[in-house]
DRENLO-967505 format. One record per atom (N, C-alpha, C): x, y, z; residue in three letters; atom name; residue number from 1. Coordinates in steps of 0.2 Angstrom, whole numbers, plus 2048, in hexadecimal, padded with zeros to 3 digits. Layout:
BEGIN
X:Y:Z:ALA:CA:NUM
...
//
This chain:
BEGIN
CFD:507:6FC:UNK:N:1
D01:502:6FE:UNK:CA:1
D07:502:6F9:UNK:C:1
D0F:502:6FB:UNK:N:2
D13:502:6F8:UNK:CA:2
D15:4F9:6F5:UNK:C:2
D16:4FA:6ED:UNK:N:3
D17:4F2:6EB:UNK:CA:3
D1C:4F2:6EB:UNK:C:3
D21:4F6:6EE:UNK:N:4
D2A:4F4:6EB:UNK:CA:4
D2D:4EF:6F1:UNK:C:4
D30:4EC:6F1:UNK:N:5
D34:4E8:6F4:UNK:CA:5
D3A:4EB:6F7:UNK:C:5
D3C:4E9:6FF:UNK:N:6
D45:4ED:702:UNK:CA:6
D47:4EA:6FF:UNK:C:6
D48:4E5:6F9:UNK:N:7
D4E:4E4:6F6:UNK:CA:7
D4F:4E9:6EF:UNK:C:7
D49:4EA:6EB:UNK:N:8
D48:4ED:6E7:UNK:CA:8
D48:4F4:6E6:UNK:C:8
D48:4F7:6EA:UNK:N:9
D48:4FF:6EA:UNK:CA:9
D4C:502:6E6:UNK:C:9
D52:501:6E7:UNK:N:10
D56:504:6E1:UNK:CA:10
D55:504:6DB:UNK:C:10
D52:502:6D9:UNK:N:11
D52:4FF:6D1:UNK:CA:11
D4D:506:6CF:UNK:C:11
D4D:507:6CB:UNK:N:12
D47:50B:6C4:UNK:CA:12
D41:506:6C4:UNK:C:12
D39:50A:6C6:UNK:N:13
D34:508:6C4:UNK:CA:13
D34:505:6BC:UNK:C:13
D30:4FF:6BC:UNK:N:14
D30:4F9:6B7:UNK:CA:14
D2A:4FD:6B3:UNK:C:14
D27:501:6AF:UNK:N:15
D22:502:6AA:UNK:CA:15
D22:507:6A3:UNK:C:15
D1E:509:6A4:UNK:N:16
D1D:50E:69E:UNK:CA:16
D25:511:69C:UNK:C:16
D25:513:696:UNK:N:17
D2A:519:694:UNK:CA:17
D30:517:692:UNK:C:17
D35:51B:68E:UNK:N:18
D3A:51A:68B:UNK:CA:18
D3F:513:68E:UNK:C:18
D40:515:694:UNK:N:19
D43:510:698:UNK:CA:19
D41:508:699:UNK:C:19
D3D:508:698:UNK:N:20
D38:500:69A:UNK:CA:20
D3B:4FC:697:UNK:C:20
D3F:4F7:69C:UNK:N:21
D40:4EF:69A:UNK:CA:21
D4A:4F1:69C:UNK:C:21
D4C:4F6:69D:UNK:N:22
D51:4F7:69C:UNK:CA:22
D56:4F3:6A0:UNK:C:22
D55:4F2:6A6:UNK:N:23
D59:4ED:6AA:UNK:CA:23
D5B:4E5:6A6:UNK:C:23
D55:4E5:6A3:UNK:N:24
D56:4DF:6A0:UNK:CA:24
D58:4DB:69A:UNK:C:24
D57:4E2:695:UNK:N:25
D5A:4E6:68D:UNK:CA:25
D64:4E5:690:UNK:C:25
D64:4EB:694:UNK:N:26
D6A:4EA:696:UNK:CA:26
D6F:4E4:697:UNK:C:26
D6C:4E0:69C:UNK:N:27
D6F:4DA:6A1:UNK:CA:27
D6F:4D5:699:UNK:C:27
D6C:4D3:693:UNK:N:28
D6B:4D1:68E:UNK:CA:28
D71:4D3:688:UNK:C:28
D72:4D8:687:UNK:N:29
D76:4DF:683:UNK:CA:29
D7E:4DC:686:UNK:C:29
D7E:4DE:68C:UNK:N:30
D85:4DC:68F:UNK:CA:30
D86:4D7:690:UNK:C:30
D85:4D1:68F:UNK:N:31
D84:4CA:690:UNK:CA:31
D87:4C9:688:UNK:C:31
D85:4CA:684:UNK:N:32
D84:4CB:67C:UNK:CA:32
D8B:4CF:67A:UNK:C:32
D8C:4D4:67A:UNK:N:33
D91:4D7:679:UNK:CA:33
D96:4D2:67E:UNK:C:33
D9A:4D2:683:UNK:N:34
D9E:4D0:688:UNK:CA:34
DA0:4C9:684:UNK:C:34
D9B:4C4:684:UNK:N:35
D9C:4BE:67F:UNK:CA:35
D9F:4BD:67B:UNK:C:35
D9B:4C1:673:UNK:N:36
D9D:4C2:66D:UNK:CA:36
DA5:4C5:66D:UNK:C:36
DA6:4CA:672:UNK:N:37
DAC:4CB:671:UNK:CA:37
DB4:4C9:673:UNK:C:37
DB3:4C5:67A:UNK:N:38
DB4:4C1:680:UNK:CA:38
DB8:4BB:67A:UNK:C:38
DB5:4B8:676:UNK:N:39
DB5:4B1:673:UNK:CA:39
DB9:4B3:66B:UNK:C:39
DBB:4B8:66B:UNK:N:40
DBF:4BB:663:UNK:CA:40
DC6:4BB:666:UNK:C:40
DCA:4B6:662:UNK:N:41
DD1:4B3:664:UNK:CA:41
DD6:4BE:664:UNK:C:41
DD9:4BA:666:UNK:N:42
DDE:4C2:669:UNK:CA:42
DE2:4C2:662:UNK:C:42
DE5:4C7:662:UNK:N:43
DEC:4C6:65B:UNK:CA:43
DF2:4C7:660:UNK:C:43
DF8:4C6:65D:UNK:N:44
DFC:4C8:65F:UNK:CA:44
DFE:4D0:65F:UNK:C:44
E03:4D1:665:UNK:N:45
E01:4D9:666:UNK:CA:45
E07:4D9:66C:UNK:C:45
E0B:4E0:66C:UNK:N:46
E0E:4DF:672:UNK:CA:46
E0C:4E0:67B:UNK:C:46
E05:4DF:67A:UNK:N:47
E04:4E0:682:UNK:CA:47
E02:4D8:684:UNK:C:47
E02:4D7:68A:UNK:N:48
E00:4D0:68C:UNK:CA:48
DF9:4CE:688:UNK:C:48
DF8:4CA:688:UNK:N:49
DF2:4C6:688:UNK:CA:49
DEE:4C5:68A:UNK:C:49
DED:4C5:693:UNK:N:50
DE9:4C9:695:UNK:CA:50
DE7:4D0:695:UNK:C:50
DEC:4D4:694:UNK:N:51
DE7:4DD:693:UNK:CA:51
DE4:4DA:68A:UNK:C:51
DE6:4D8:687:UNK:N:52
DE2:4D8:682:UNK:CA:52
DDB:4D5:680:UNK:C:52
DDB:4CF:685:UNK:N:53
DD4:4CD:687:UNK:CA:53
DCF:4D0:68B:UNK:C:53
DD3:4D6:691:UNK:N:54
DD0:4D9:694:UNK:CA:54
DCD:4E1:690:UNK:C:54
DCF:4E0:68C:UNK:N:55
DCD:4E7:686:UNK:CA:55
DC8:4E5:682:UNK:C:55
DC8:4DE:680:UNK:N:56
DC3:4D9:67C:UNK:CA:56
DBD:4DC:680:UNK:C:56
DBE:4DB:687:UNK:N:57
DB8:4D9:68A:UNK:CA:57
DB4:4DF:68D:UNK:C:57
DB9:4E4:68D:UNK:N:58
DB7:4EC:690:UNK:CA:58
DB4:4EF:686:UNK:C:58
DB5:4EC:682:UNK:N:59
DB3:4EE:67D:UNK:CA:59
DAE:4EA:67E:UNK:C:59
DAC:4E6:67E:UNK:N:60
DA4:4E2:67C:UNK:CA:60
DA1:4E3:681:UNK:C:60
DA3:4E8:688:UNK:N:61
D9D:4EA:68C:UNK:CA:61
D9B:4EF:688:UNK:C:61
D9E:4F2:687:UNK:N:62
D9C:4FB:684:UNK:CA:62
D9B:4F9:67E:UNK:C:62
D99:4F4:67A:UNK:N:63
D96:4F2:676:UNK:CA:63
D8F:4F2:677:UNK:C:63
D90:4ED:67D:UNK:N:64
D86:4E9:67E:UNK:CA:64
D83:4F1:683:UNK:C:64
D87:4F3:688:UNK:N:65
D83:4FB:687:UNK:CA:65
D81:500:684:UNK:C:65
D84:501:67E:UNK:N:66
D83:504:679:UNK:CA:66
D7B:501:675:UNK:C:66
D7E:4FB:673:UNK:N:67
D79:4F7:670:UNK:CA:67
D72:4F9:674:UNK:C:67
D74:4F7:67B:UNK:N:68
D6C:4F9:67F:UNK:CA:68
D69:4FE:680:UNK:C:68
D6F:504:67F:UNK:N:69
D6B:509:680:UNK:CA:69
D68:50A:67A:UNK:C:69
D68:508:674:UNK:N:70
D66:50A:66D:UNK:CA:70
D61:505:66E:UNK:C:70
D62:4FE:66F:UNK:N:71
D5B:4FB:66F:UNK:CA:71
D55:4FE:673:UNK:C:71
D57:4FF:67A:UNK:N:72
D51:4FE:680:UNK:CA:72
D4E:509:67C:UNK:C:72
D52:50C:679:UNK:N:73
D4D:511:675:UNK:CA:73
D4A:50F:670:UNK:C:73
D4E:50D:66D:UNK:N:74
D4A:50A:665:UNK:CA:74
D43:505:668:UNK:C:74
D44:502:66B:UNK:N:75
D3E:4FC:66C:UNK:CA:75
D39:4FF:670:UNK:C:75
D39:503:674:UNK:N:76
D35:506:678:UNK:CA:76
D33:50D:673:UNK:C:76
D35:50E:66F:UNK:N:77
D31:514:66E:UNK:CA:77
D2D:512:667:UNK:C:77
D31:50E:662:UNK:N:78
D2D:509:65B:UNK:CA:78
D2B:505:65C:UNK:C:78
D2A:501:662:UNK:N:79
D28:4FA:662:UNK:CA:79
D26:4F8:668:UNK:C:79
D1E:4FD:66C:UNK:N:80
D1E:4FD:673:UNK:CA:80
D19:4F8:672:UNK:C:80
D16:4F5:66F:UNK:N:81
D11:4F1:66C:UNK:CA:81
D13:4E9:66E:UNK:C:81
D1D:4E8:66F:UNK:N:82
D20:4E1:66E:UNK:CA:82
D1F:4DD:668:UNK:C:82
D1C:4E1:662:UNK:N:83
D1C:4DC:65E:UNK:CA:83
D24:4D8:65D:UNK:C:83
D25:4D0:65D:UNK:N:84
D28:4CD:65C:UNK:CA:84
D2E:4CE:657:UNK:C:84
D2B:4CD:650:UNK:N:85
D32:4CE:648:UNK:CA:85
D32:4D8:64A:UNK:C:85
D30:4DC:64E:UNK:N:86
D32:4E2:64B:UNK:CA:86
D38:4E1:651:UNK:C:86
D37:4DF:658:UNK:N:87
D3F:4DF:65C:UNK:CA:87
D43:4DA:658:UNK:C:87
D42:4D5:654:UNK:N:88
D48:4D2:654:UNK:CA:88
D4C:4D7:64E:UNK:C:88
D46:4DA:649:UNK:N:89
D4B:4DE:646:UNK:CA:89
D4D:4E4:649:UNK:C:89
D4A:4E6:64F:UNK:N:90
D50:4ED:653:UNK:CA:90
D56:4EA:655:UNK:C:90
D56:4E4:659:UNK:N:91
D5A:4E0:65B:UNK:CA:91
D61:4E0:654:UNK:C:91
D61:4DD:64F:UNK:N:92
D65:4DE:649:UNK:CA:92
D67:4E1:648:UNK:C:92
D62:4E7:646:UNK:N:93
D63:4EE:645:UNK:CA:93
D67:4F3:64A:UNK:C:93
D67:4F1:651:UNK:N:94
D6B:4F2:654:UNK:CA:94
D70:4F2:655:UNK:C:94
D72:4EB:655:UNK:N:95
D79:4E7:655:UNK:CA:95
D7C:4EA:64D:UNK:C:95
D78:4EC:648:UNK:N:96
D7B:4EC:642:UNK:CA:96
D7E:4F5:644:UNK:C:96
D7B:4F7:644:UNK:N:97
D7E:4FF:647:UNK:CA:97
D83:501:64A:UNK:C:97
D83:4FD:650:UNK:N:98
D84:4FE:654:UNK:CA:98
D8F:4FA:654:UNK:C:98
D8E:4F6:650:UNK:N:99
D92:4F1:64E:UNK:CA:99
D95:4F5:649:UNK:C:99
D92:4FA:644:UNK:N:100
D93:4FF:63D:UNK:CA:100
D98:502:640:UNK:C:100
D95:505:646:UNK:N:101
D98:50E:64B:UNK:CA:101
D9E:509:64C:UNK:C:101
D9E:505:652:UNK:N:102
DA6:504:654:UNK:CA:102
DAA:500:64F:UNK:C:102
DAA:4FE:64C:UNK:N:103
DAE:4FC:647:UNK:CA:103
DB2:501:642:UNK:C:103
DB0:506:641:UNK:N:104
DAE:50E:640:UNK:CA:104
DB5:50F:642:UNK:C:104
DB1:50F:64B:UNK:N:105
DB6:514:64F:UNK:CA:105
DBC:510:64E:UNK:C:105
DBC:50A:64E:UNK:N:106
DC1:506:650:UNK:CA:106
DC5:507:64C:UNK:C:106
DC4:507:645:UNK:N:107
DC9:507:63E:UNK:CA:107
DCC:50F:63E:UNK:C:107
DC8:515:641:UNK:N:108
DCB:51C:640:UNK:CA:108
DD0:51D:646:UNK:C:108
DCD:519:64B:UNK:N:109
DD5:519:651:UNK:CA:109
DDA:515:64F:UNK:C:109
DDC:511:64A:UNK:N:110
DDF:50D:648:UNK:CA:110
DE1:508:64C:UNK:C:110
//
């Protein structure tokens, strides 16, 4: 008996393996990123105000993807157990890296 739903089908199988939880890691990550970024006043600058808000916010998605991809590996391959304090420290740990790199990049692109 097949348990997939026709609404369901496209999605990636929900279980074992490096990928597990990822839809959900994601949808979390870019929700996260998008916000945090979204809500950081603009400077002044010669482009409108909108492209700069709209660059705030294409940078905090590629933020929270980032973020997820490094989480939903990190968590699924040290942490298949879900112990509690070890995700909230991948979590940090994540956001701390991951924040380290682009800020990195940001400051060498000037």
């Amino acid at each position: 008996m097949h348990s997939t739903t026709p609404h369901d089908e496209h999605w990636p199988p929900v279980g074992a393996g490096r990928w597990t939880r990822w839809w959900g890691y994601l949808t979390r990550w870019l929700m996260f990123g998008l916000v945090v970024h979204v809500f950081v006043p603009v400077g002044d600058g010669p482009d409108p105000w909108w492209q700069r808000k709209l660059l705030q916010a294409l940078v905090g998605l590629l933020f929270g993807l980032a973020c997820a991809v490094i989480f939903t590996l990190t968590e699924n391959s040290w942490n298949a157990a879900r112990v509690q304090w070890k995700s909230w420290a991948l979590v940090v740990g994540t956001w701390l890296v991951v924040k380290v790199v682009f800020v990195s990049v940001l400051a060498i692109l000037g």
